[in-house]
N, C-alpha and C positions, 0 to 999 in steps of 0.2 A: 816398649813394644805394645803396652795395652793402651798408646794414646791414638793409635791408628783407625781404628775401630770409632771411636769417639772422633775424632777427627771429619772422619768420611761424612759422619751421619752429619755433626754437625756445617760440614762444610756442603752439604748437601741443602738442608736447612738454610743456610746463607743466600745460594742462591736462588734457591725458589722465590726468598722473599714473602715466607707465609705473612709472618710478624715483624716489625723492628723489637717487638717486645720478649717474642721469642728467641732470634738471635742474641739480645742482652742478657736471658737468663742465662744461655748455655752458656755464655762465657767461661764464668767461673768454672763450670762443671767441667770447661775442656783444657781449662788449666790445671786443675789438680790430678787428671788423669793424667797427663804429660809430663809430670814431676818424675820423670826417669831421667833420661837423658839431659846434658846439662843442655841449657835454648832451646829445648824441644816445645817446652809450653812455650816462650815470646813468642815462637813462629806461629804458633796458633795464633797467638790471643790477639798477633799484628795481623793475620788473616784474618781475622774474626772482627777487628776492628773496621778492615777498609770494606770488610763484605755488608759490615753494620751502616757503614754510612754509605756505603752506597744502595743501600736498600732504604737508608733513611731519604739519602738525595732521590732515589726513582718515584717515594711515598711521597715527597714533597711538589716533585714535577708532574705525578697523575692529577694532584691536587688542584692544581694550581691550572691543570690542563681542564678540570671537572669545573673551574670555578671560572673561566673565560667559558665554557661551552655552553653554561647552563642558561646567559641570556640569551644565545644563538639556538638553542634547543628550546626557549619558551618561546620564541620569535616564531621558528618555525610550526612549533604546535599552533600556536596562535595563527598561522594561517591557513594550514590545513582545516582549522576549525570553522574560519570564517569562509573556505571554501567549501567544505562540508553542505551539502542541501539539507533540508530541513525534513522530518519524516515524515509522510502525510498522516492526515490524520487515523491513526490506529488502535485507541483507545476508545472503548464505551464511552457513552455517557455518563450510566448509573450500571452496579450490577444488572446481570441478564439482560444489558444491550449488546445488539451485535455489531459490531461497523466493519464494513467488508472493504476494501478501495477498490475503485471505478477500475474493470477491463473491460474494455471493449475488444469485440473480434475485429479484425483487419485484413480483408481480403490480399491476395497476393501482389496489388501495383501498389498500396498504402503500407503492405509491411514490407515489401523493399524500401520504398521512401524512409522508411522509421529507420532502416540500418544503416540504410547511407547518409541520412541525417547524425544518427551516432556517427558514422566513421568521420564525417568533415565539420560536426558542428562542436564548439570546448562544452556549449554550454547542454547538448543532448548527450553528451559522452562521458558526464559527469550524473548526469541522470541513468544512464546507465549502467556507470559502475557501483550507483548507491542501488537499481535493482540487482544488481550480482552480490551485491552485500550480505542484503536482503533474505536472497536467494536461499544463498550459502548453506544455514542450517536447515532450509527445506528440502535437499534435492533426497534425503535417504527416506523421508516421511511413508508414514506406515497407514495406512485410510483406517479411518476407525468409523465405520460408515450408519446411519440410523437407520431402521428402517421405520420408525416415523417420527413427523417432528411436532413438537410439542412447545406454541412456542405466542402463537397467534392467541388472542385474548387474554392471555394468562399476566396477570401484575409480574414485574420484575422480579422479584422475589421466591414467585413461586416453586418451589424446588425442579419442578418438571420443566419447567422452563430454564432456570439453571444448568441443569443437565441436559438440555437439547443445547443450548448456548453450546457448552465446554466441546460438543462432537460440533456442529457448526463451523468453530474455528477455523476448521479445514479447507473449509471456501475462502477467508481471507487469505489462507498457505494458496489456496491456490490461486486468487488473485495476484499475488506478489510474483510464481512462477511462469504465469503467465505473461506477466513484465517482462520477468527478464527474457524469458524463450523469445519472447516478440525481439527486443533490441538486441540478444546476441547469438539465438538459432542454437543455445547450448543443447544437445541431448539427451544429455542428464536433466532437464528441467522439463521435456518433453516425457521424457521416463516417468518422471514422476507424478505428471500432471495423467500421463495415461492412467497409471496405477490408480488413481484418485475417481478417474469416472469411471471403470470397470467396475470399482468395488462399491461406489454409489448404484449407480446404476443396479447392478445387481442387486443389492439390497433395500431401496429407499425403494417406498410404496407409492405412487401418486396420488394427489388427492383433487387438484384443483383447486385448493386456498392457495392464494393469490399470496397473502405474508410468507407463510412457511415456502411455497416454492420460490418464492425472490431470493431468498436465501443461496437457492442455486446457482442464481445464475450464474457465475464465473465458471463454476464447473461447464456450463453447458457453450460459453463463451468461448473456453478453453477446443472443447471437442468441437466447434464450427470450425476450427483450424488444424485441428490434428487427425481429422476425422478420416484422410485419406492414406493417415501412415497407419493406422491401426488394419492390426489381424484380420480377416473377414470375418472368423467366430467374433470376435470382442467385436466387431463392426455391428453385426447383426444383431448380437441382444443389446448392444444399446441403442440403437435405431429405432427398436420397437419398444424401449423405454420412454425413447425423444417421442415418439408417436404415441403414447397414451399420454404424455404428459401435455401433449401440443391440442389431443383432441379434447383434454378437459378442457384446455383455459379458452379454448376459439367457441366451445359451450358460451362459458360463461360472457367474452366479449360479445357474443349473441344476443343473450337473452339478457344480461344484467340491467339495469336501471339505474342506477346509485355511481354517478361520474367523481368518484372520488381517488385517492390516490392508490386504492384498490383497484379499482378497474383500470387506471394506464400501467398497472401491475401486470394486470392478465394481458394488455394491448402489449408488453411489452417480452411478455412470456412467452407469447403465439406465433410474434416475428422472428423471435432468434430459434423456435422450430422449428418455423418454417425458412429460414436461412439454413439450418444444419440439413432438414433432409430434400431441400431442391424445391421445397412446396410454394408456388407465385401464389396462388389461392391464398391462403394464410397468410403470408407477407401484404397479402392486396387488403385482407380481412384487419390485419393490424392496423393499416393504415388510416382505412375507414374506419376503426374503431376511435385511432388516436384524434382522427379528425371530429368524431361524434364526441369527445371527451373535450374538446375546445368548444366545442357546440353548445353542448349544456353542462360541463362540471368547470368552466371559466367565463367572467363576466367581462362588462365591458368596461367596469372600470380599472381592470387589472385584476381583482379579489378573484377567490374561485369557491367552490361548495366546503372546500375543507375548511378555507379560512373563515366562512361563515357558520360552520356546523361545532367547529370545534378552538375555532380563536387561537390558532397559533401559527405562525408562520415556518414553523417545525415540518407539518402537514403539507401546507401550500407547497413549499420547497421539493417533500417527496413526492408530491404529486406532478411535478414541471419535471424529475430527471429522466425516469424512464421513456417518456416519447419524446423530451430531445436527444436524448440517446437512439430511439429508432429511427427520428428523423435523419440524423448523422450518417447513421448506416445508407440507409434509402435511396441516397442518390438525389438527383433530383427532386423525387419527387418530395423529398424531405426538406429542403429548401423553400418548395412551396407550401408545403404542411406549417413549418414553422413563422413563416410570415402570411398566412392566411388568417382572415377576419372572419366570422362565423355573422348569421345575417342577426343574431342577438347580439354581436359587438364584441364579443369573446375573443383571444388571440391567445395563442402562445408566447408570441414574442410582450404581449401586454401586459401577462401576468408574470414575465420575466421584468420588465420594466418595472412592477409595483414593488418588487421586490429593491432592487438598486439601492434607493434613499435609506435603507436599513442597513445593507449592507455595507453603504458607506461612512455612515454612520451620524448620517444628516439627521435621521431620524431616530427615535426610541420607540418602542412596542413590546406593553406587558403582554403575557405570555399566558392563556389557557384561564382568564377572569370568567368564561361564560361559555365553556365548554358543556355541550349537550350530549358526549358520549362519556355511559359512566366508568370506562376503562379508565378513562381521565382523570375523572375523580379518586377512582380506585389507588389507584400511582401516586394522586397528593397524600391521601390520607396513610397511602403507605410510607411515610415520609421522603420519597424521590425527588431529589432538586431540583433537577433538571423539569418535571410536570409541577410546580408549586405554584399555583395562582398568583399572578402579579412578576413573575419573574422575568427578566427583561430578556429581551432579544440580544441573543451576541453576533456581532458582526459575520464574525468567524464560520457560523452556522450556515451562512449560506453561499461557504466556496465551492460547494460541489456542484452545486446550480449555478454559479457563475462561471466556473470553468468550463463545463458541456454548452453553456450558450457561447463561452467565446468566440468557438468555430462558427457559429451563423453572425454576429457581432464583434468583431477582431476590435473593436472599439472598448468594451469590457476589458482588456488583458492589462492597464492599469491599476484597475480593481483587484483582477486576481491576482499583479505584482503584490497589490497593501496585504491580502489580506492570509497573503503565502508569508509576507515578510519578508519577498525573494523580488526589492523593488527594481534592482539594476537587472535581472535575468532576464531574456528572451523568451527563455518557456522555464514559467517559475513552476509550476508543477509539469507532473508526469502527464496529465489529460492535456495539457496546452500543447504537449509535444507531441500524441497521439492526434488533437486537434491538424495540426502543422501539415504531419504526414498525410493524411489523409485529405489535407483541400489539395496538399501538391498532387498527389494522384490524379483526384478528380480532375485538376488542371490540366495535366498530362492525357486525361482520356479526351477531354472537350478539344484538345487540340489536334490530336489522332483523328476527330470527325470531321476537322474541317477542312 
C-alpha cells in the first residue's frame, strides 16, 4: 500500500519528462517501496521503463529537430540582418561631440507623400520600421531641459561642455521621434516630442550664438509641425520663445560679416522661425542672407572662407548643410538659390562640387595642417583625433552633404548608395527618402498650376 504514493509522484515525474536522468534514479527508489505485494514493483519498474524511453525517444527527436533547425534558423537570421538598414550615423566623433540626425520639417502635401511612400514602397517601409525601432525607447522620455548651454568654444573635454553634451542628447531623441511621427502619424511620438519643446522652451534662455542654438534645431523642427495640435497656453509661451529666439539670429544675419559656417547657422535659425510663426519677412531675410553667404563666404573655385581659414573640409561641409537645407524647404525659390552664381564666381552648387572628388575617394586631404583658429589648436594639443594635424579626410564625412544635395542633384544618389553602404537601395538613407517626398509634392503642386 505505501508503493502508491511513490508511484504517483514518480509516474508523474515520467511524464513531465523533466530529466531522462531523473526518471533512472527513481527507479530503484520505486522498486523498493513496492516490495509488498507480490509484481507490484515489475509493474512499476515496466512503467517506469517505457515512460524512460520514451522520454529518452522525445529528448532524442527534440534534438534532432534542434539540429535540422539550427541552419534554417542561421539562414534566416542571416537575412533579416542583411535586410536590416544600417543606423545613421549616431555616434560622436571624440568625447563632448554632439551628432544630432538630419530632420527636417515637412509641410502637409510632402508629409502625406512620405506616408504613402511608406505605405507602397518595400524599400521606405523598411525605413520606417527601423525609425519605430528607434523610436520605441523614446516615446516615455522625460526632458531634462538646460537653461544654458555651455558648449561653443569650450575644447572637448571641458567638463562644462561635457555636461551640456549629456542634456543635449535630447535633441538627437528628438530628431529620431520626429522620424518616426513624420512616416507613421504615431501619437505617442507626437506626445513626447510635445513634452520636449514645453519643457525646453520654458526653460532654455536665448542667446543668439549661432553653435549652441543649432543644437536646437530639431526641437524647433519638431514644433513647425506640431504647432497647431498644441494647447493655446503651451502654444503661446512657446511662440514667444520662437520670437526672441528668431529676433536674435535675424540681428545677427544683419549685421554680421564673417560668412562662415556660423552665419548660415543663424541664415538657417531665422527661416525655421520664421516658418514656425507665419513670418515671409524672416523667411525673405534667410534667403537673402543665404544668398549673401554664397556671395562672399564661397569662391569661385569651389573652396569657401572656412576651408581657407581653418583647412578642413569638416568646416566647409557644415557650412553648405544648413542653406541646402533652407533651400529644400523654400520652394522655388530655393532651387534658384542653390544653382545661382554670385557676380565673384561663388555657388553653392560649386562648393558642393569641390567636395565630390573626396567623397569619392578620388582624392585625399590632410586635415587642419594650417588652421588659423586657435580652438583648433586647442583640440590637437588636447589629444582629439579626429582635430590632429595631418589627419586625413574620410569619405564617409561627407554624407550628410551629399545627401541634402541629392534633392537639387538626383545624380549624387550613387555616391550616397557607396557611402551609406546601402548600394542596391532606392533611398539608402532616411534624407534621400525625405528628399523623394518632398520633390513629389512640389511636383504635385506645379501641376495643380497648370
Amino acid at each position: 500500500m505505501k508503493a502508491k504514493p511513490v508511484f504517483c509522484c514518480f509516474r508523474r515525474r515520467c511524464l513531465s519528462a523533466i530529466t531522462v536522468r531523473w526518471a533512472l534514479a527513481a527507479v530503484p527508489l520505486a522498486a523498493a517501496a513496492s516490495c509488498g505485494p507480490a509484481g507490484g514493483g515489475h509493474s512499476i519498474i515496466a512503467f517506469c521503463g517505457d515512460a524512460v524511453f520514451a522520454a529518452e525517444a522525445e529528448q532524442q527527436q527534440q534534438r534532432q529537430d534542434h539540429d535540422h533547425s539550427q541552419p534554417r534558423r542561421r539562414q534566416q537570421q542571416q537575412q533579416q540582418q542583411q535586410q536590416k538598414l544600417p543606423r545613421e550615423k549616431s555616434e560622436p566623433r571624440e568625447a563632448g561631440e554632439l551628432t544630432i540626425p538630419l530632420a527636417s520639417p515637412l509641410n502637409a502635401p510632402a508629409l502625406e507623400r512620405l506616408r504613402r511612400l511608406v505605405q507602397t514602397d518595400e524599400h521606405a517601409r523598411r525605413w520606417a520600421e527601423q525609425m519605430r525601432d528607434e523610436a520605441e525607447p523614446l516615446l516615455d522620455v522625460v526632458p531634462d531641459p538646460l537653461v544654458e548651454i555651455r558648449y561653443e568654444g569650450l575644447v572637448n573635454t571641458d567638463p562644462r561642455r561635457l555636461a551640456a553634451v549629456a542634456k543635449l542628447r535630447q535633441m538627437a531623441d528628438a530628431a529620431v521621434l520626429m522620424r518616426h511621427w513624420q512616416a507613421s502619424g504615431d501619437p505617442r511620438a507626437a506626445a513626447a516630442l510635445k513634452r520636449l519643446i514645453v519643457a525646453w522652451a520654458g526653460a532654455y534662455r536665448p542667446t543668439g550664438n549661432d553653435v549652441n542654438e543649432n543644437k536646437l534645431y530639431p526641437l524647433l523642427a519638431a514644433y513647425a509641425s506640431l504647432r497647431s495640435e498644441m494647447p493655446d497656453e503651451d502654444r503661446g509661451r512657446v511662440d514667444a520663445w520662437v520670437e526672441r529666439l528668431g529676433g536674435l539670429h535675424a540681428e545677427a544675419v544683419e549685421r554680421s560679416q564673417l560668412f562662415t559656417n556660423r552665419y548660415a547657422k543663424h541664415v538657417r535659425l531665422l527661416f525655421i522661425c520664421g516658418r514656425i510663426l507665419g513670418r515671409p519677412k524672416w523667411e525673405e531675410q534667410a534667403i537673402e542672407g543665404a544668398r549673401r553667404f554664397a556671395a562672399r563666404g564661397l569662391r569661385a573655385d569651389g573652396t569657401s572662407e572656412d576651408l581657407h581659414r581653418r583647412d578642413t573640409l569638416t568646416y566647409h561641409c557644415s557650412a553648405l548643410t544648413p542653406v541646402i537645407e533652407l533651400a529644400m524647404l523654400a520652394g522655388p525659390a530655393g532651387r534658384e538659390l542653390y544653382e545661382w552664381t554670385a557676380p565673384q564666381g561663388g555657388s553653392i552648387r560649386k562648393s558642393v562640387e569641390y567636395v565630390i572628388p573626396y567623397a569619392a575617394g578620388e582624392k585625399t586631404r590632410e586635415e587642419w595642417k594650417n588652421s588659423t583658429v586657435g580652438l583648433d589648436r586647442r583640440r590637437a594639443e588636447a589629444g582629439l583625433e579626429h582635430y590632429r594635424p595631418g589627419r586625413l579626410f574620410k569619405p564617409v564625412e561627407a554624407l550628410e552633404l551629399i545627401e541634402l544635395a541629392e534633392f537639387f542633384d538626383p545624380k549624387l544618389l550613387p555616391l550616397v548608395q557607396k557611402l551609406s553602404g546601402r548600394t542596391d537601395d532606392r533611398f539608402p538613407t532616411w534624407q534621400t527618402l525625405v528628399n523623394r517626398a518632398i520633390q513629389e509634392a512640389m511636383a504635385r503642386s506645379d501641376d495643380g498650376r497648370r
